[in-house]
C-alpha positions as CSV (number, residue, x, y, z in Angstrom):
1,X,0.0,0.0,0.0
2,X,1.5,3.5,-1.1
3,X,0.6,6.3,1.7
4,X,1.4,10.1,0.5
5,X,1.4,13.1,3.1
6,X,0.6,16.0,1.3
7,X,0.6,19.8,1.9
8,X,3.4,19.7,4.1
9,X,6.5,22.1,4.7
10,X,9.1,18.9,5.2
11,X,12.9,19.5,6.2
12,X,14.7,16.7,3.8
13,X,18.1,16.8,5.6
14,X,19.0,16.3,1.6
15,X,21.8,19.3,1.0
16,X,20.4,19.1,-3.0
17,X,16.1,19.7,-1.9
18,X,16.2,20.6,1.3
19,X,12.5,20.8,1.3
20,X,10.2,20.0,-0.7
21,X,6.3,19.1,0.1
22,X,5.4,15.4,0.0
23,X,6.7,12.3,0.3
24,X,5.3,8.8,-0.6
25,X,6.2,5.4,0.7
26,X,5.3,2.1,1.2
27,X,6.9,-1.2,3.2
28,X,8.6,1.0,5.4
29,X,11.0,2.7,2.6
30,X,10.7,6.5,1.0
31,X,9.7,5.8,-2.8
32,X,9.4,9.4,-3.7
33,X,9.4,13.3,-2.2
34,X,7.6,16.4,-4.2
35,X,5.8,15.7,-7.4
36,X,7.1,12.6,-8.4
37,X,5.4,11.4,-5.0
38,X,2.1,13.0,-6.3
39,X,2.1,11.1,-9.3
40,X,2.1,8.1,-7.8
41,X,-1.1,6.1,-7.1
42,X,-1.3,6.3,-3.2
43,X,-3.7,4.3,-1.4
44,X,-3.8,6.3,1.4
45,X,-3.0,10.2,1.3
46,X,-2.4,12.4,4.7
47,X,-2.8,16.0,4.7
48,X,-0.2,18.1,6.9
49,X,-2.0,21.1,6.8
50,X,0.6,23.0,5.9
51,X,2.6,21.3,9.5
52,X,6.6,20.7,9.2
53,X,7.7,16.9,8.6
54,X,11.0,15.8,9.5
55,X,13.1,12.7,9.5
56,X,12.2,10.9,12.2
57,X,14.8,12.0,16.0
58,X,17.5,9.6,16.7
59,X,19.3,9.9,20.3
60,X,22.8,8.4,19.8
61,X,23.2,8.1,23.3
62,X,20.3,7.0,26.0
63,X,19.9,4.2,28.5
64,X,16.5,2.6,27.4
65,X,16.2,0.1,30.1
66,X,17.7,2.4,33.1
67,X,15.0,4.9,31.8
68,X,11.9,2.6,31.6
69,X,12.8,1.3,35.1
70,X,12.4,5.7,36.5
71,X,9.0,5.4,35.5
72,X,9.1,2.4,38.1
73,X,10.6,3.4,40.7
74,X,10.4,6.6,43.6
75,X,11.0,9.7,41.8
76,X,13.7,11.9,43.8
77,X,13.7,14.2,40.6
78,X,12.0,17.1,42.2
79,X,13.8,16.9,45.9
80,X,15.4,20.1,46.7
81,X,15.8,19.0,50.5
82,X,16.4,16.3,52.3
83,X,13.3,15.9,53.9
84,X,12.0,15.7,50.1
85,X,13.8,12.6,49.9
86,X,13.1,11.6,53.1
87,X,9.4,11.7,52.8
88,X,9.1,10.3,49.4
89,X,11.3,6.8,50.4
90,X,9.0,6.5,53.6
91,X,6.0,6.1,51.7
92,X,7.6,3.8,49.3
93,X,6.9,0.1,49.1
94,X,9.4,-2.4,48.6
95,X,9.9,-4.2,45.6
96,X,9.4,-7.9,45.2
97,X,12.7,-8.6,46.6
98,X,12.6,-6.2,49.6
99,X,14.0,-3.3,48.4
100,X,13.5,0.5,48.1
101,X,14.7,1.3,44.9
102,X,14.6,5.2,44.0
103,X,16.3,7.2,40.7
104,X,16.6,10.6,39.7
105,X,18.6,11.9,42.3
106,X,20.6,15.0,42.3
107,X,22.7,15.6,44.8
108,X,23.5,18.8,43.7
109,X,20.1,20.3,43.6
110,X,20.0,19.7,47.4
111,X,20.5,22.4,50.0
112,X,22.2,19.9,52.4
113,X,23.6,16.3,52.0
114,X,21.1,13.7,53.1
115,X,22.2,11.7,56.1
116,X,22.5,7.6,56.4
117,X,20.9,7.6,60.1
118,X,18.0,9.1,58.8
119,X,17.7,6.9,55.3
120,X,18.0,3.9,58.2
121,X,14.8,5.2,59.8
122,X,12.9,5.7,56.9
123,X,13.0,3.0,55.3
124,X,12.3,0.6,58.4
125,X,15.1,-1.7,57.8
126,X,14.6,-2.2,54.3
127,X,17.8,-2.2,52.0
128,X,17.6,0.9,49.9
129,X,19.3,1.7,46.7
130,X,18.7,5.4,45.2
131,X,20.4,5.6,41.9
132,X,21.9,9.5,41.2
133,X,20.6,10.4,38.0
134,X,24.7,10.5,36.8
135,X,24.3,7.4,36.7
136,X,28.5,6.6,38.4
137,X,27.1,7.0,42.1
138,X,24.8,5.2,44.6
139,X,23.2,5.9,47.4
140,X,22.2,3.7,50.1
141,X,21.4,2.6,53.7
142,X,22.9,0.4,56.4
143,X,20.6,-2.7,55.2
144,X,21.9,-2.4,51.8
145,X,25.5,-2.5,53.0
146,X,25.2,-5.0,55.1
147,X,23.2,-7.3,51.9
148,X,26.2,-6.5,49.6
149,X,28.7,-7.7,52.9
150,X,29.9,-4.1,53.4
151,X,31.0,-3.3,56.9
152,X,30.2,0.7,57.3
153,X,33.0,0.6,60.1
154,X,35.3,-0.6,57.5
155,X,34.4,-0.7,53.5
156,X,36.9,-1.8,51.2
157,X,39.2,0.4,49.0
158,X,38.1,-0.3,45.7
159,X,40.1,0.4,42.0
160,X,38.2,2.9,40.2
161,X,35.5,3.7,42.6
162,X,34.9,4.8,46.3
163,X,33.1,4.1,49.5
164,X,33.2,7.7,50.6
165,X,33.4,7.7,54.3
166,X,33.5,10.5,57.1
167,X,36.1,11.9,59.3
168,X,35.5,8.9,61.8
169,X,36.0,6.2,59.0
170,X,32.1,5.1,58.6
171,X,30.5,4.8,55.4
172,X,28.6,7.4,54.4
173,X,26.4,5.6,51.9
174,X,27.5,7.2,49.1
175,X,29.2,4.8,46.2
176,X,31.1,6.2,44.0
177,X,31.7,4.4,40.4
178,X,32.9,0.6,40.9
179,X,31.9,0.6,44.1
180,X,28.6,0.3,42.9
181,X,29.5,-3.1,42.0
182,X,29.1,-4.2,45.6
183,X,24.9,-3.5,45.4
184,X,24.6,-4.5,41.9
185,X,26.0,-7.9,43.3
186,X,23.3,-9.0,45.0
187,X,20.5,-6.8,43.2
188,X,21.4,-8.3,39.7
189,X,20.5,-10.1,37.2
190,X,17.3,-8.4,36.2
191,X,14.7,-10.5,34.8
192,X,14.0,-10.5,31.1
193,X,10.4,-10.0,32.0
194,X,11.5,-6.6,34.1
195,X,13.4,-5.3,31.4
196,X,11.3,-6.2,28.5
197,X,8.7,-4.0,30.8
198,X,11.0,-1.2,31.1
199,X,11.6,-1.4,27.1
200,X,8.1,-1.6,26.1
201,X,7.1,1.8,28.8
202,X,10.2,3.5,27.3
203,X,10.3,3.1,23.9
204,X,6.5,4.3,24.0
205,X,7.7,7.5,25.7
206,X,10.8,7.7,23.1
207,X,7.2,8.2,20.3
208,X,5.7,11.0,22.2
209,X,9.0,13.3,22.1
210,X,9.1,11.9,18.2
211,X,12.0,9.6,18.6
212,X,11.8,6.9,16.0
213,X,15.6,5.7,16.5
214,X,17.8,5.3,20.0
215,X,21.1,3.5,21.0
216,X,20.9,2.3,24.2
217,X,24.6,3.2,25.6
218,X,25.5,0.1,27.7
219,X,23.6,-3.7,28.1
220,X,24.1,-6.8,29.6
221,X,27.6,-6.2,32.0
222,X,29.0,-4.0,33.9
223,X,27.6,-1.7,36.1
224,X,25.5,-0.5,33.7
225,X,23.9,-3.2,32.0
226,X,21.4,-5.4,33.8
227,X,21.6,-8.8,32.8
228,X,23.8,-11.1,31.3
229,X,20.9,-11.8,28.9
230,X,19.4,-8.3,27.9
231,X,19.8,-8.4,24.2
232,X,17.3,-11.7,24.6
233,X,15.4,-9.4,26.8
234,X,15.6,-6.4,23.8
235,X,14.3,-9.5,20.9
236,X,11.2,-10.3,23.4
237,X,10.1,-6.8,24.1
238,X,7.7,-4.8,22.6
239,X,10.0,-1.8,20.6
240,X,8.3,0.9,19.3
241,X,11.9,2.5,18.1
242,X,14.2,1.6,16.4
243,X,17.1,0.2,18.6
244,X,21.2,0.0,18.4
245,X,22.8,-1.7,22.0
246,X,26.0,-1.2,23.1
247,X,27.2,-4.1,25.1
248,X,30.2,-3.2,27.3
249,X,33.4,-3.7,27.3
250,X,33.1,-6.6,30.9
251,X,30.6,-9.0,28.3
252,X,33.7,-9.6,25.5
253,X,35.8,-12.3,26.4
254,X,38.5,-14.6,24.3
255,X,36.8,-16.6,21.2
256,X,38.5,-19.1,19.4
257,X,38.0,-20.4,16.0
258,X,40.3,-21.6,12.6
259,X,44.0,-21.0,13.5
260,X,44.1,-19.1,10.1
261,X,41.3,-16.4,11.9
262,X,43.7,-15.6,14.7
263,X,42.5,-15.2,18.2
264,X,39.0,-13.1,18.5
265,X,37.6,-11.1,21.4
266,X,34.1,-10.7,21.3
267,X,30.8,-12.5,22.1
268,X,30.3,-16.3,21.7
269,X,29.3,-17.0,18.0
270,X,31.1,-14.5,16.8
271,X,28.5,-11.8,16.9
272,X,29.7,-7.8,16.6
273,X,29.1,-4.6,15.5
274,X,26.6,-4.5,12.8
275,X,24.6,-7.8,13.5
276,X,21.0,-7.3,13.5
277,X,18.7,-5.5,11.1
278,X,17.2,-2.2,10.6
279,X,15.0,-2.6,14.4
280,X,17.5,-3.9,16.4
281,X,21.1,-4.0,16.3
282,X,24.6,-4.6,17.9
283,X,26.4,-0.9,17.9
284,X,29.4,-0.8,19.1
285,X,31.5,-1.8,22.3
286,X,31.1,0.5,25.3
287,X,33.9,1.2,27.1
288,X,34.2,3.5,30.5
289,X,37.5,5.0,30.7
290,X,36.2,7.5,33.3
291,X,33.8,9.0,35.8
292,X,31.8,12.2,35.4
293,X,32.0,16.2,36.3
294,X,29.7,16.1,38.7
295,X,31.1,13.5,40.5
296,X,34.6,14.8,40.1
297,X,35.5,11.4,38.9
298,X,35.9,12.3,35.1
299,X,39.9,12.3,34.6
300,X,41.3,15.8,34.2
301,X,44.7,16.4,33.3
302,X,45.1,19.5,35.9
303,X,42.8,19.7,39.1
304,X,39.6,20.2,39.4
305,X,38.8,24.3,40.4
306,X,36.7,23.3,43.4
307,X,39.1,20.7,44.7
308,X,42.5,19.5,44.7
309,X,42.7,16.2,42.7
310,X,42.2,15.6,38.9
311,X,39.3,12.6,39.3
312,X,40.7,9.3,37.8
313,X,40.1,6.4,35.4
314,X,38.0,3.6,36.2
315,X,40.7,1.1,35.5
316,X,44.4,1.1,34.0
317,X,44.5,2.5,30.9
318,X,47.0,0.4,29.2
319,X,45.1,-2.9,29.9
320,X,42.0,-1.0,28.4
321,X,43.5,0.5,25.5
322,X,45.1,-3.0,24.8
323,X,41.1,-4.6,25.4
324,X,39.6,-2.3,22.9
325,X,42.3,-2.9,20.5
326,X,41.6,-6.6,20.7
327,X,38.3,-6.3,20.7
328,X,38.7,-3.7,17.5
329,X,40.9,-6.4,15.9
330,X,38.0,-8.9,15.9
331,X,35.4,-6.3,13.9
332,X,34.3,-4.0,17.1
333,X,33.6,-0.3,16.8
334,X,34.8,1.3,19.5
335,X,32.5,3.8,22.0
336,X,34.9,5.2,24.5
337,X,33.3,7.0,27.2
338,X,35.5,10.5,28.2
339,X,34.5,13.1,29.8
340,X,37.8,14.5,31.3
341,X,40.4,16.1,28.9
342,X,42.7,13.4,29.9
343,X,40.5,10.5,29.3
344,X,39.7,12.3,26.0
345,X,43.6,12.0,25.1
346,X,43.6,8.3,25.9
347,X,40.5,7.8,24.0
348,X,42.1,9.6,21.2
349,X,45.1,7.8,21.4
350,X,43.1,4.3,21.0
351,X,40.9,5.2,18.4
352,X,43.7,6.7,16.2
353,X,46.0,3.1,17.1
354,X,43.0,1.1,16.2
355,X,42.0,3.0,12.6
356,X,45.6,2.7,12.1
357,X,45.8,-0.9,12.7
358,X,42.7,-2.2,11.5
359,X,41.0,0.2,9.2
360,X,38.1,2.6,9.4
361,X,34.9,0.7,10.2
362,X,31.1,0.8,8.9
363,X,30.2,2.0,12.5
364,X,32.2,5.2,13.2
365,X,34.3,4.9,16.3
366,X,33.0,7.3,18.7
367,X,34.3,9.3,21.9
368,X,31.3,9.3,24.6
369,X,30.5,12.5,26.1
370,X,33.7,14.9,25.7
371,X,33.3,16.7,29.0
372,X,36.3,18.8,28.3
373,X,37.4,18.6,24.9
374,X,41.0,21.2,24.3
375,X,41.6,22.7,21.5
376,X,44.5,20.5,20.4
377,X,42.6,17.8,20.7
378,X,40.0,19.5,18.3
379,X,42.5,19.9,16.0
380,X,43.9,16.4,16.4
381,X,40.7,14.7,15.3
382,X,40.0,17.1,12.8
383,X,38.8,15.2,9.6
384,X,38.9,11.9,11.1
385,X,36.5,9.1,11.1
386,X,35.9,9.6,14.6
387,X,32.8,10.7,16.2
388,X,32.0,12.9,19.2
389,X,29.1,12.6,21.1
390,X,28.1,15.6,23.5
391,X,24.8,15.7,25.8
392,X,24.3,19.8,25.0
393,X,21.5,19.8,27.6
394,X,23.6,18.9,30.8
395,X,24.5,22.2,30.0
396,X,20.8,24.0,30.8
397,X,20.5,20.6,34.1
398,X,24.0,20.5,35.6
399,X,26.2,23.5,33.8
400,X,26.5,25.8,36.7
401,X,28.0,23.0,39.0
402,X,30.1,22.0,35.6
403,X,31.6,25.3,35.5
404,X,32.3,25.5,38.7
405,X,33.9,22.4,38.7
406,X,35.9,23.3,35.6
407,X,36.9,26.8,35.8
408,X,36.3,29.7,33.1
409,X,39.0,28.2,30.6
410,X,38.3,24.4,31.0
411,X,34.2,25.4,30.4
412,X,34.9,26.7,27.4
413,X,36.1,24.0,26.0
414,X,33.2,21.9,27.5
415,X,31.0,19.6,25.5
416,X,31.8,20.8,22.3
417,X,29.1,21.4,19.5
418,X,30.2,23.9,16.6
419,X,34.0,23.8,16.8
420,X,33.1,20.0,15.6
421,X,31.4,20.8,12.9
422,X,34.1,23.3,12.1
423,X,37.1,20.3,12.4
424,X,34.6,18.7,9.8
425,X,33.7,16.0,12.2
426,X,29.8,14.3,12.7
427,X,28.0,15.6,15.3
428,X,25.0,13.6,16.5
429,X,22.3,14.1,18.8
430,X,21.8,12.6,22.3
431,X,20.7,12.9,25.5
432,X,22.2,10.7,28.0
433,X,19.0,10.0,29.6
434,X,17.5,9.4,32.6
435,X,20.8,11.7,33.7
436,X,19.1,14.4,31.8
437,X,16.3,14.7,30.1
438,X,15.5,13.4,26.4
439,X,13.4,15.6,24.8
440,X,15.3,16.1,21.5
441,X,13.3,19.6,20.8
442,X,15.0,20.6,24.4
443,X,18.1,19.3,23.2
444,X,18.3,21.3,20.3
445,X,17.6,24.2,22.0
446,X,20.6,23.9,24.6
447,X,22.8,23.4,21.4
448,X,21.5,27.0,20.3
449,X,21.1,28.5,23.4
450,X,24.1,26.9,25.8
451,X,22.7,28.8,29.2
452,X,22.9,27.2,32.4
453,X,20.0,27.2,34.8
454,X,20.6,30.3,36.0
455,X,21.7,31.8,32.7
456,X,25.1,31.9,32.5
457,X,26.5,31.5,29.2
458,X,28.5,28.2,28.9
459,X,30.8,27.9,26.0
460,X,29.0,30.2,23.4
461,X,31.4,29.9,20.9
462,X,29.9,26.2,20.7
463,X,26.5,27.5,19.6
464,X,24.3,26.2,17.3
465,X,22.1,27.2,14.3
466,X,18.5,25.8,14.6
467,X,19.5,24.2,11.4
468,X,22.3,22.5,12.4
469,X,21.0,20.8,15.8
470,X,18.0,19.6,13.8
471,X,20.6,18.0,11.5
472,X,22.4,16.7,14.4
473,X,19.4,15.2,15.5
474,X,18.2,12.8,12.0
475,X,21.1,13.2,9.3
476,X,24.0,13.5,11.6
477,X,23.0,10.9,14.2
478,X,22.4,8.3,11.2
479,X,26.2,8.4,10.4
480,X,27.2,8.2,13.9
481,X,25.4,4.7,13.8
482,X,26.4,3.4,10.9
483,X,23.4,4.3,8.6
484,X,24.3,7.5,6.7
485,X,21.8,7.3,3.1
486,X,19.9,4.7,5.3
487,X,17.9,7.1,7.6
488,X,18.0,10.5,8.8
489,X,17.0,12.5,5.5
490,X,13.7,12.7,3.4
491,X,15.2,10.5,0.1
492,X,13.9,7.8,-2.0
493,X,15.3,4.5,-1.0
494,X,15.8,5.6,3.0
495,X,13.8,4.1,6.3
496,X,10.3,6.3,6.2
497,X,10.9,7.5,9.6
498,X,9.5,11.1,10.2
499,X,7.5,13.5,12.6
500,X,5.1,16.3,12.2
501,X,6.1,18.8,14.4
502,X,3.4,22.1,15.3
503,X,6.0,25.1,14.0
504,X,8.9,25.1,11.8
505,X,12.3,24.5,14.3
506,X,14.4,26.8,11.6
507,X,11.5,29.5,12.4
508,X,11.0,29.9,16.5
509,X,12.6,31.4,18.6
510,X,12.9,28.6,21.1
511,X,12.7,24.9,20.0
512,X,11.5,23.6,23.1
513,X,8.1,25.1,22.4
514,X,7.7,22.8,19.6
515,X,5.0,19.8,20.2
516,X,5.3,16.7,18.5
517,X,2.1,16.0,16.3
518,X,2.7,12.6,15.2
519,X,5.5,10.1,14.6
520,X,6.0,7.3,12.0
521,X,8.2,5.0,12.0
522,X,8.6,2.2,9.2
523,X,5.6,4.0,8.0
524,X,3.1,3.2,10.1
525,X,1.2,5.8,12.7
526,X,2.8,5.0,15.8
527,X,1.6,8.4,17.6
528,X,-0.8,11.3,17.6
529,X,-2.3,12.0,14.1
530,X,-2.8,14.4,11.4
């Protein structure tokens, strides 16, 4: 059946018609835009009114699963004081195995530091696990120590990670990066049945904010991923996106086969980057080198400006860089995650040793995040095959405590958005979600506005054209995942993924005003109408 939408204003992403006014399709492919789609028989004709049509949003960078399960668990989102979070884990119930499980937290946006004593009383003996929306810290209670065989008197040192403690040597409760191993210990695996219920509430949500693509940055190991069996989890869920999984870097292990095919690193079978089809797919490998800002656990290469260390990397970096280069030897793109300038440098150095050794491959390499991206670095990736992938809208949710963090020079050069367009490199579009949210109109806007909270101006040398985030956002983020002329632009022959959008993003002053009429994906109605 050939469906037409007609009298509509739609953005191609196509550099040679870069609009044009219909488009026709059918089995989930563009056949034809303008009037070669009119002259086609269509079965089935949809009238814009005059509304803009895109290519369909892609976030690069999300965590599907984490994300459903916040819309199962107590929201700490909105706490500005402790007693916020105090009150809203005493009314929570435990889950079926006897925990309080919270998300969203921020302990930032707090006025004071909550205290372990009083998470022991409110939770009534309960283990308790609130996840901070950065997603490389815990927070818990005595119970959930003492599960995970923590004594508070006396916690481990831990490579990587921290149990913070106080002046008197007791845990705090706070877990910084690996030491969130400890809880996830004896809280994982996830069933498949849980996560294909946090994929199915997601992926719904992903259609409302006209998302028709995400790449879920981390699966199945590690402490990000939550089961060793999530990908089966991704095949029996109900996706209403289009999906690309990293699994991390903890799943790959040591494959043999024929002596003449060397040694492998990768997943039994010999799966790897690219396996799947157009729904879901195996992205690259995810690799942590580092923590984050907020934290002050993202590596810097000169102290921090609110305190004197540089953070540090989450393992050492010679036995990761020789990993990924394994791991790239046996067909692996590469996802680095750096946020420091120093972890940049050693992600740098590993993707530059791997395309040098092995070739540029279909999936781009990437470089997670880019916290603090200098200007020699800029320069050093300019025109390479490697992709950086910035979250522009920490900068509106944490930039304040970023710059302060930073310093004036360092937040200049922080999460980079038009000096990579000028080095001639892709820039995508993501969010990072649940550690901020994934609105991809409010994304766009932070890459044309880059204001903090309370309107400071953060990097403006990095701004955006309307123009350009929305091209982030469909064309770009296709070539950051491998499927450049696939998706991301209104074109015969690509994946009929669009949405209608309420006002033209190229003509508003403020993209986050902009609601999402209807999304298609595959082209079928999957939300709202016309």
């Amino acid at each position: 059946m050939i469906t037409r939408i007609d009298n509509a204003h739609i953005l191609t992403q196509d550099p040679a018609r870069p609009v044009t006014d219909a488009v026709a399709f059918a089995n989930g492919r563009i056949l034809a835009v303008g009037q070669a789609a009119r002259d086609l028989p269509a079965d089935q004709v949809c009238d814009a009114g005059g509304r803009t049509l895109s290519p369909g949003f892609n976030d690069v960078h999300s965590h599907t699963v984490w994300f459903g399960q916040t819309l199962l668990e107590v929201d700490l989102s909105r706490a500005t004081t402790p007693e916020d979070v105090y009150s809203a884990l005493h009314e929570a119930e435990p889950n079926p195995d006897g925990w309080v499980v919270a998300a969203g937290f921020r302990p930032s946006g707090l006025d004071a530091p909550v205290e372990i004593e009083q998470l022991d009383r409110v939770t009534g003996g309960a283990p308790l696990l609130i996840k901070h929306n950065s997603g490389h810290a815990y927070t818990v209670n005595t119970a959930a120590l003492h599960a995970a065989g923590v004594d508070p008197a006396n916690p481990p040192e831990v490579e990587g990670g921290e149990f913070v403690c106080d002046a008197d040597g007791h845990c705090t409760g706070l877990l910084d990066e690996n030491a969130m191993r400890a809880i996830q210990e004896v809280t994982l695996p996830e069933s498949g049945e849980e996560i294909a219920r946090a994929l199915e509430l997601a992926t719904r949500r992903y259609l409302e904010r006209g998302l028709t693509s995400v790449t879920d940055a981390g699966v199945a190991g590690g402490w990000i991923g939550h089961s060793p069996r999530e990908i089966a989890a991704y095949q029996n869920a109900t996706l209403h996106t289009r999906m690309q999984v990293m699994v991390t870097m903890d799943v790959l292990h040591e494959i043999s086969g024929h002596a003449s095919d060397g040694t492998g690193w990768g997943l039994d079978g010999g799966l790897r980057t690219g396996f799947g089809d157009e729904w879901l797919q195996i992205g690259p490998v995810k690799i942590f080198s580092d923590g984050s800002l907020l934290g002050t656990t993202a590596a810097l290469s000169e102290n921090y400006a609110c305190c004197s260390h540089h953070g540090y990397f989450q393992g050492d970096p010679e036995q990761m860089r020789t990993r990924a280069l394994q791991a790239a030897n046996s067909g692996w793109s590469l996802a680095i995650h750096a946020i420091g300038d120093a972890a940049v440098d050693f992600a740098i150095e590993t993707l530059e040793e791997a395309l040098d050794k092995h070739g540029v491959p279909a999936m781009p390499h990437r470089i997670e995040h880019g916290g603090v991206v200098r200007p020699d670095q800029i320069e050093r990736l300019r025109g390479k095959p490697i992709v950086v992938v910035p979250q522009p809208l920490f900068i509106q949710a944490f930039g304040d405590a970023m710059a302060d963090a930073l310093g004036p020079e360092r937040t200049a050069w922080s999460y980079p958005g038009k000096r990579l367009l000028d080095a001639s490199l892709i820039l995508p579009g993501s969010s990072d979600q649940p550690v901020a949210p994934g609105v991809p109109l409010e994304v766009m806007q932070a890459f044309v506005e880059r204001r903090t909270a309370s309107g400071r101006d953060y990097g403006p040398k990095d701004r955006l054209t309307p123009a350009e985030a929305l091209y982030a956002y469909t064309a770009g983020s296709a070539a950051a995942t491998g499927w450049a002329g696939r998706k991301g632009q209104v074109m015969p022959g690509q994946l009929a993924d669009f949405v209608l959008l309420s006002q033209d993003p190229l003509q508003t002053d403020d993209l986050s005003t902009i609601d999402v009429a209807a999304t298609i994906v595959g082209g079928e109605l999957r939300y709202g109408s016309f």
